[in-house]
N, C-alpha and C positions, 0 to 999 in steps of 0.2 A: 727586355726587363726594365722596368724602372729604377730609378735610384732610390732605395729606400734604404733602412737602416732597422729592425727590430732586437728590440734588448727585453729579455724575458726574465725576470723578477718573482722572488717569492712574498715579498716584505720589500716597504718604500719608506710608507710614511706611519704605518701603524702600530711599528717596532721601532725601539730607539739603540739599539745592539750595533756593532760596530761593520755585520755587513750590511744593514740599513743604511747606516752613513755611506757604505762606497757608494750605496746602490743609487743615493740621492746625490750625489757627486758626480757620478760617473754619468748619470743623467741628463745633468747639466752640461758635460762635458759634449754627449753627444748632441744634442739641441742647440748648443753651439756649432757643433762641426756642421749638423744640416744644416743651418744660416750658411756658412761660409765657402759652402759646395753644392748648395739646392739640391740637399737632400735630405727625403723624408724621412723624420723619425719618432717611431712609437714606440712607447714603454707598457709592456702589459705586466699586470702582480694579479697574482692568483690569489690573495689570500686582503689584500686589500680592498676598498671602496671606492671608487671614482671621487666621495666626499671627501677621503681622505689625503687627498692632494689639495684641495681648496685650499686658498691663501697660503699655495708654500712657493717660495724664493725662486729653488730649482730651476723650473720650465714652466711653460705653462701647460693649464691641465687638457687643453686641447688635446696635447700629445700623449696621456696618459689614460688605461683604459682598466681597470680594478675590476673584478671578477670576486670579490668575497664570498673565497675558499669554493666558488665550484670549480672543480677541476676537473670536469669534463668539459663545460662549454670555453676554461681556460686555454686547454689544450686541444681545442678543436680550432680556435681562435688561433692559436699559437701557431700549430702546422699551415692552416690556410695563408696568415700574413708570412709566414718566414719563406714557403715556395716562393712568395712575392717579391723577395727582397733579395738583397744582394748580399749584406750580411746580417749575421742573426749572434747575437753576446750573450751568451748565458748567465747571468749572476751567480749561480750556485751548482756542485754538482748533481742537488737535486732534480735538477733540469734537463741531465744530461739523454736521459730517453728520451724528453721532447724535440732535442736538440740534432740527436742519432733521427727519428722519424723527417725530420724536416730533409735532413743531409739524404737519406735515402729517395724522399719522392721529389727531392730538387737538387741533383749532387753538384749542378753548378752554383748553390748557395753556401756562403763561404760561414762556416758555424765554429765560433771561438767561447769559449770556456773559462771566467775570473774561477783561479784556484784559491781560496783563502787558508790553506794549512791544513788542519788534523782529518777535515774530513777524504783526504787524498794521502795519508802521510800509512795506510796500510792495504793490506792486500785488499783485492776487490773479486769478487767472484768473475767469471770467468766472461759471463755474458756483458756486464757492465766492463770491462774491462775492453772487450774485441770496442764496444761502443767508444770508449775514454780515445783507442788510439784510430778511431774512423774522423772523428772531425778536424777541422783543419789545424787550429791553435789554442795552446793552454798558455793562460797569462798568471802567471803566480805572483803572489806578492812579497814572497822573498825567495832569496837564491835557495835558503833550505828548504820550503816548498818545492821548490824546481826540481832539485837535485834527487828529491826523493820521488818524485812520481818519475822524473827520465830511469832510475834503477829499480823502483815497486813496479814500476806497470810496462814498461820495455815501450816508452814512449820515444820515438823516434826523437833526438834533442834541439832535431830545426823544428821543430814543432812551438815547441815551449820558451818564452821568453819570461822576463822578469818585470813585472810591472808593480808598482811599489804602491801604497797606496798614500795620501796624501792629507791635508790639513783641509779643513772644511774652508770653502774660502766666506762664510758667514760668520766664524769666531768672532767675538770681541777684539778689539784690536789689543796688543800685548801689552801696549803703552798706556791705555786709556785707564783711570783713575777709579779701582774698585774698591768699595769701603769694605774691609775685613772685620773691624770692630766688632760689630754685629755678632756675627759667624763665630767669633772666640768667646762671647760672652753665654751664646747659646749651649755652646760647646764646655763651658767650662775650662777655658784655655787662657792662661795668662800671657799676660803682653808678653813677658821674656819667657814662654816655653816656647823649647823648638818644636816643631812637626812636622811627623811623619807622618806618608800622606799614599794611600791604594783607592784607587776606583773599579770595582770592579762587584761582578755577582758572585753572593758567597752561594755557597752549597755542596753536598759531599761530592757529588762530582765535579765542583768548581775548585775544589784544593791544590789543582795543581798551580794555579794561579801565582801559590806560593805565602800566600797572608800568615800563615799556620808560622812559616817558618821566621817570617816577618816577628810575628811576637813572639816564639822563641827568642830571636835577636832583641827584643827590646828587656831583657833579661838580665843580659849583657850591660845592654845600654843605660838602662834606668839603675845600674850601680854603681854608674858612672857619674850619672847625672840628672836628680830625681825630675829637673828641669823640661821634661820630656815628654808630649803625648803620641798617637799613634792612632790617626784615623783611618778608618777603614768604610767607605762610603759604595753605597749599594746596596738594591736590594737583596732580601735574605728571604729564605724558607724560616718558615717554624723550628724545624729540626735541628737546622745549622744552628741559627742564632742560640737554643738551648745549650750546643755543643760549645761553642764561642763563649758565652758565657762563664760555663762551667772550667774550661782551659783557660781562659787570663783568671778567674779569680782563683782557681787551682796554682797560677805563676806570683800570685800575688799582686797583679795588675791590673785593677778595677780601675784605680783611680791615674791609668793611662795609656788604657786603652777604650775610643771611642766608635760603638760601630753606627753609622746617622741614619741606617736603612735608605731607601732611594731618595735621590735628588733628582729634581728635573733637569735640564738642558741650559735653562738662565741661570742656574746656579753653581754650574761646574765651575766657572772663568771662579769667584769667589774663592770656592774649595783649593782649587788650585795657587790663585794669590795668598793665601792664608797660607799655605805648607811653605816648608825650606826645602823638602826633598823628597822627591818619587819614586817610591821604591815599587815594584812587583816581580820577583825572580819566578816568571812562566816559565814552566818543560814542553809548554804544548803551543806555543803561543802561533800562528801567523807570521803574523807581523806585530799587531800594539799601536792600533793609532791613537791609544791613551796615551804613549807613552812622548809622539811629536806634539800632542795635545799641549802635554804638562810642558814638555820645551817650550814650545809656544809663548806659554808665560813666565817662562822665564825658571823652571825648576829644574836642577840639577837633578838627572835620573839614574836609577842602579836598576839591571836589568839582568836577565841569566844570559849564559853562555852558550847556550846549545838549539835556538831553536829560530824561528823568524825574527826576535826581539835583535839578533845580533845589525840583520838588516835595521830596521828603526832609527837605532843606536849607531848606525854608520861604518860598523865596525870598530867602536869605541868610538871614533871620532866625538860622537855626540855624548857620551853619558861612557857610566861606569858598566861593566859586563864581569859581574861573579858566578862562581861555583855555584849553582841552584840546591836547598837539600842542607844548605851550610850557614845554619845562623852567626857563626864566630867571624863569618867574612861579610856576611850582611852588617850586621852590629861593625866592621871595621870600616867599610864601604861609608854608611853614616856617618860612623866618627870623622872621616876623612871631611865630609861636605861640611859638617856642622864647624868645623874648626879651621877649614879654608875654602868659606864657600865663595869667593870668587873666583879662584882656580879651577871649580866643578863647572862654574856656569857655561850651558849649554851657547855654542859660536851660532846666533842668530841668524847670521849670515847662510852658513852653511848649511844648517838646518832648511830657510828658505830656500834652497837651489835646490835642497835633495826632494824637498816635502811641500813644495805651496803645490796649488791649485795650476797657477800658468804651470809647472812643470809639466804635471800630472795628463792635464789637459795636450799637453804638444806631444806626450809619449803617443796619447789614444790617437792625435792626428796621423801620426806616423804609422801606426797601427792598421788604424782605418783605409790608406791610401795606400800600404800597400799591400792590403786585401781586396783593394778593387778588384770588380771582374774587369 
């Protein structure tokens, strides 16, 4: 058998969602590792474009083979190259029958699994389930993803490992001199308000995110100190933003809370520079690579208790971890940063050891080699 490598992908470059980001990551990571051990590696997306890699950082598009949304001639593609290969990485559970098909007509192909959280974190029907514990390894990206699929799914626990995910190594550098002025005057945001700062997508099924409970807390906070605003950045449905609306001006907080609908990619670093503190208290979270994002530049973070975010967060090491659900400890969480924020700021240091790229990249090495056949 040759040495090759196939990572199979639903979404690369034509989503900007945070398993986009691994997928474009974890790509790079691989195309390095075939450099470094002459081995072949191709990336196929069922739902992408071959164009849609042109001019990106990553890899080059040699390696890259888009299939926009057929998914028969993806998955014909898919089973042919993975018999070929040595190992086969599946981006998503979505994948996971492609993954099962390849293992059965090639069972000396080694087929491993990125777990990103909720969509593994309940039960699975019976067939998809015998599939989850036939292939060789599930890589989660926090210990609570782990933990929950070795007791939901009776996955054997050598099976499964922890693989965190990591900082884009493309970010702006932390240091590097971003004008905010701009940003606060669009915004309506005076030099001495502080802000509060979420990125994420609103929508009724996106509430768990935790924003809702966020402006509850600023309730608290803005009677404390009208000094205050609270952006909320992301795109939004129709429905929600009605809903949003109607809830801050129902709390009386029109004039502090901002919701900017989507921003692009060159303008997060900004967003982020502008705020004092990142709050998102997720129930459902993965992981939250928004939330090493916001470290990154330097934002002291509040994060919930209960779910991947605690991974992120270090186990507090990194940021603050509250009761999710509880605007009176959000609102106290805040007050704490706003009023000793150099005691909140995130240890740079350690942040880099847990979350750059070289980390990320030498886990997958380790991975990779010892899944050799």
């Amino acid at each position: 058998m040759r040495n090759e490598l196939l990572f199979l992908t639903l979404k690369v470059f034509s989503a900007t969602g945070g398993i986009e980001k691994v997928c474009r990551v974890a790509g790079k990571a691989f195309y390095e590792y075939g450099i470094e051990q002459l081995c072949s590696v191709r990336i196929f997306s069922m739902h992408d474009a071959d164009s849609d890699a042109i001019d990106n950082h990553y890899f080059p598009t040699t390696h890259f083979k888009g299939f926009q949304a057929n998914k028969i001639a993806f998955v014909l593609a898919a089973i042919k190259a993975g018999c070929n290969s040595n190992i086969v990485v599946l981006s998503h559970f979505n994948l996971l029958s492609v993954g099962w098909l390849i293992k059965k007509l090639s069972p000396h192909t080694k087929v491993c699994l990125i777990a990103h959280g909720i969509e593994l974190w309940y039960p699975l029907p019976k067939h998809k389930r015998k599939m989850l514990q036939g292939i060789d390894g599930i890589f989660s990206v926090s210990h609570f993803t782990q933990q929950t699929i070795i007791q939901q799914h009776g996955i054997n626990a050598q099976k499964c490992n922890v693989l965190h995910n990591c900082l884009d190594p493309f970010l702006v550098t932390s240091d590097q001199a971003i004008d905010t002025d701009g940003l606060r005057q669009r915004y309506g945001i005076a030099a001495n308000d502080a802000v509060v700062f979420t990125l994420t997508r609103l929508s009724k099924v996106d509430r768990y995110k935790g924003y809702v409970t966020v402006i509850d807390a600023m309730v608290t906070l803005t009677h404390h100190n009208q000094s205050i605003k609270y952006v909320i950045a992301g795109k939004y449905t129709k429905d929600e933003k009605q809903f949003l609306d109607q809830y801050i001006n129902d709390r009386g907080l029109s004039q502090h809370v901002i919701l900017t609908g989507y921003i692009p990619d060159d303008a997060l670093a900004a967003h982020f520079k502008m705020a004092d503190v990142y709050t998102m208290p997720s129930v459902k979270e993965g992981f939250g690579i928004v939330f090493i994002e916001a470290m990154f530049f330097g934002l002291p973070v509040i994060a919930a208790n209960v779910d991947g975010s605690v991974d992120a967060l270090a186990n507090g090491s990194l940021g603050q971890l509250v009761t999710p659900h509880a605007p009176h400890l959000i609102a106290t969480a805040v007050q704490n940063v706003l009023h000793h924020k150099a005691a909140y700021q995130p240890n740079h240091a350690l942040l880099m050891k847990a979350f750059s790229y070289e980390t990320y990249k030498r886990n997958w090495y380790q991975i990779l080699q010892s899944n050799k056949n």
